[in-house]
PLY file of the C-alpha trace (Angstrom):
ply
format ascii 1.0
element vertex 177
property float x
property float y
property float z
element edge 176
property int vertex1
property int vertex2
end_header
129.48 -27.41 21.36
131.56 -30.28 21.35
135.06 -30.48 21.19
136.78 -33.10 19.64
140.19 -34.62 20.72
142.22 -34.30 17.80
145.00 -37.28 17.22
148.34 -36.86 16.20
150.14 -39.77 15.02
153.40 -39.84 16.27
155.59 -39.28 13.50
159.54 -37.93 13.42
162.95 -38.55 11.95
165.68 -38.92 14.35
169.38 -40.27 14.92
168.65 -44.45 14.57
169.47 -46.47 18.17
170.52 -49.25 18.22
167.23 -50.90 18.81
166.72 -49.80 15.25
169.00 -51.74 13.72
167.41 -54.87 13.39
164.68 -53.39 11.04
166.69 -51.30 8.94
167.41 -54.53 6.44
164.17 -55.34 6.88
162.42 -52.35 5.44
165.39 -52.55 2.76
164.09 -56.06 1.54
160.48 -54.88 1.70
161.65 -51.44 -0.62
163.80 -53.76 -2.89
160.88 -55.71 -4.19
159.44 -52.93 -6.58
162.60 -53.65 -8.27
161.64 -57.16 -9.54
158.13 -55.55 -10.96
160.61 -53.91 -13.65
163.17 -57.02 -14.10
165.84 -55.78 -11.75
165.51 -58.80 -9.44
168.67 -59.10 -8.64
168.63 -55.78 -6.72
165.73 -56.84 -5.14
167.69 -60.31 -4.12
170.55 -57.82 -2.94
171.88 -58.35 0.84
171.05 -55.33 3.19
173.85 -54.36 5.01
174.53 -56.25 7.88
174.17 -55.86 11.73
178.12 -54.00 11.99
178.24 -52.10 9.52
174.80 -50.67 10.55
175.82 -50.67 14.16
179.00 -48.66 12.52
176.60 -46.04 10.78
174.70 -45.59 13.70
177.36 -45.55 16.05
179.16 -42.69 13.76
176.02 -40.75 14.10
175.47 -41.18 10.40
172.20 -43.41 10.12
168.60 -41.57 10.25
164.61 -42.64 10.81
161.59 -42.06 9.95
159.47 -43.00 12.66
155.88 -43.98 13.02
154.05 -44.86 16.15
157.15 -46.03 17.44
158.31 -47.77 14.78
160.97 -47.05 12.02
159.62 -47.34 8.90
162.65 -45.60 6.43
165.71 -45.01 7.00
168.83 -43.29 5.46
172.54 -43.60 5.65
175.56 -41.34 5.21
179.03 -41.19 4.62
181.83 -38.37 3.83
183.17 -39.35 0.11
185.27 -36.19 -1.28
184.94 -34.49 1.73
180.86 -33.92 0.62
177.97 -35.64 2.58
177.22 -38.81 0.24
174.14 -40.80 1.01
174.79 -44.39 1.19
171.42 -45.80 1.08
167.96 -44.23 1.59
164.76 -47.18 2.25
161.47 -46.68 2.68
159.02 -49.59 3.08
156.13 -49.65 0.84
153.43 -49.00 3.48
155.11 -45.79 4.47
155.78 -44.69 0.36
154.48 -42.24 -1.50
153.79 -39.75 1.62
157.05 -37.94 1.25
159.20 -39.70 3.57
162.22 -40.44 1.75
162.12 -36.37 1.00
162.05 -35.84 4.25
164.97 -38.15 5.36
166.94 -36.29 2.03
165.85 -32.53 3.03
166.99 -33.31 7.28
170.38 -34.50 6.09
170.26 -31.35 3.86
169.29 -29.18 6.71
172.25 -30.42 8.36
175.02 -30.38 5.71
177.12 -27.21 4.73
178.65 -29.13 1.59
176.45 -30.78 -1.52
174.75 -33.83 -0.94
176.53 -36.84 -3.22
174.68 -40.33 -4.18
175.14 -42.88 -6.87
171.61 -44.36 -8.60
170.19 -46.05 -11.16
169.46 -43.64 -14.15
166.15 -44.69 -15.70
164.78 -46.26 -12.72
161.99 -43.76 -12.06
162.16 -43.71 -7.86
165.79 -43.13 -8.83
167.58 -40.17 -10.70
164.56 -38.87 -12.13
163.08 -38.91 -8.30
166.59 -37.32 -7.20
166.55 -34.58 -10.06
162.89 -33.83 -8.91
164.71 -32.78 -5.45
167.58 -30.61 -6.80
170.05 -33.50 -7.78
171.81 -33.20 -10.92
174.06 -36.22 -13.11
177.77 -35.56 -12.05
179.67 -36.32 -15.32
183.12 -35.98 -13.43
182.92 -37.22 -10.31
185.88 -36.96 -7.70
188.33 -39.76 -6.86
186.54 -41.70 -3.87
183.19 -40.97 -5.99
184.70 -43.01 -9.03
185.86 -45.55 -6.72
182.50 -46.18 -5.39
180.81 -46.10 -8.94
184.04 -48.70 -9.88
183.01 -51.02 -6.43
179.37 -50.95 -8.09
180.10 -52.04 -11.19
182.46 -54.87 -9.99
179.33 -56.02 -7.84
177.31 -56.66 -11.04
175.23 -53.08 -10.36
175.99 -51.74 -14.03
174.22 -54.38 -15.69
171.69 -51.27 -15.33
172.52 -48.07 -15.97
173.70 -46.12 -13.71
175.29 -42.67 -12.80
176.47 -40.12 -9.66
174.39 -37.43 -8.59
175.16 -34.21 -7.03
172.97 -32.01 -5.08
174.42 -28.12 -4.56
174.51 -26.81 -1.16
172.11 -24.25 -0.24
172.99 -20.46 -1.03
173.33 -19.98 2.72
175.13 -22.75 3.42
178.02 -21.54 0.45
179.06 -18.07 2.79
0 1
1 2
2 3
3 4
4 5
5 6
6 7
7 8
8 9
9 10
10 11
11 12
12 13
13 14
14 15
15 16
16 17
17 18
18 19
19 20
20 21
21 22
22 23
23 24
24 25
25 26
26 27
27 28
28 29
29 30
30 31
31 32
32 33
33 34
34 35
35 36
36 37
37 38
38 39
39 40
40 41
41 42
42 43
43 44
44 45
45 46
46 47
47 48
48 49
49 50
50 51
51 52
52 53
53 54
54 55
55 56
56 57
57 58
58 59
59 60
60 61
61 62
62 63
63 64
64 65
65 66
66 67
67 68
68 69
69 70
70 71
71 72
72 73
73 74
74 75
75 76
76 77
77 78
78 79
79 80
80 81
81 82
82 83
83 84
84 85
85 86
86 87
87 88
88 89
89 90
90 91
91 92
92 93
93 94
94 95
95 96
96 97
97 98
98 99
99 100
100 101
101 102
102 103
103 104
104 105
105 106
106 107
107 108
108 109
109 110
110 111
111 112
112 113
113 114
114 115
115 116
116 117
117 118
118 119
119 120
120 121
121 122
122 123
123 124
124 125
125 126
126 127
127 128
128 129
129 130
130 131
131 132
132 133
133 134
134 135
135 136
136 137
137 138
138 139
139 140
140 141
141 142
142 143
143 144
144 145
145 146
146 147
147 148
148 149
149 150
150 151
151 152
152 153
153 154
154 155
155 156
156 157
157 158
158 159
159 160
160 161
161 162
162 163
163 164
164 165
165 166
166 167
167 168
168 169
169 170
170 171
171 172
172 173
173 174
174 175
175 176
């Protein structure tokens, strides 16, 4: 009998390092391009955030990877808008999609959060609000101040030549006590 070595790839999401940083805008352009298959290439042309904010993110302790054999391969971002954990962007590069990763990234930034989760997306855009509603996200109709101001910021950028909307995602029962 013959035992086999099993491998484990070595796969993980944890707090992004600075070392990170430098591919975060890079997995952002590769996830924008699906975009431009459904003639929204002007988000696909969008500029990733740049090395201080990022650096400002991770320094805060609000920027996340995904990590495969070393390297990041998604990412997520975070802010406080309304006193409420909002995600500010969540990438995944194409190699890495369809395997759950983004979820992931969503449900440890759940795991973490006593408040709902917040996030503003593009309504019909399927790996948008219907992908968000398929993880417990439902359309805000009334969102709070700073939540209108970003949805405001968006559409002065151009963004609501699409439509768009805010999402909200309840806390957990637990997390409500």
């Amino acid at each position: 009998m013959h035992d086999r070595p099993s491998i484990i790839a070595l796969v993980s999401i944890r707090a992004a390092l600075a070392e990170d940083l430098p591919l975060l805008p890079r997995i952002e352009w590769a996830a924008g391009e699906k975009f431009r298959a459904i003639g929204m290439g002007g988000i696909a042309d969008d500029e990733p955030l740049g090395p201080s904010e990022l650096a400002a993110y991770q320094a805060a302790g609000r920027a996340w990877v995904h990590v495969e054999d070393g390297m990041p391969v998604a990412y997520l971002l975070m802010d406080v808008v309304d006193e409420l954990v909002h995600i500010e962007q969540v990438s995944v590069h194409p190699r890495a999609a369809h395997r759950g990763i983004g979820r992931g990234l969503i449900e440890h930034l759940a795991d973490r959060s006593l408040v709902p989760l917040t996030l503003t997306t593009f309504r019909d855009v399927p790996w948008n609000a219907p992908y968000y509603a398929r993880l417990g996200f439902i359309v805000l109709h009334d969102p709070a101040p700073q939540l209108r101001k970003i949805r405001r910021h968006e559409a002065e950028l151009g963004l609501d030549r699409w439509p768009r909307c805010c999402m909200i995602r309840p806390a957990p029962p637990t997390a409500r006590r």
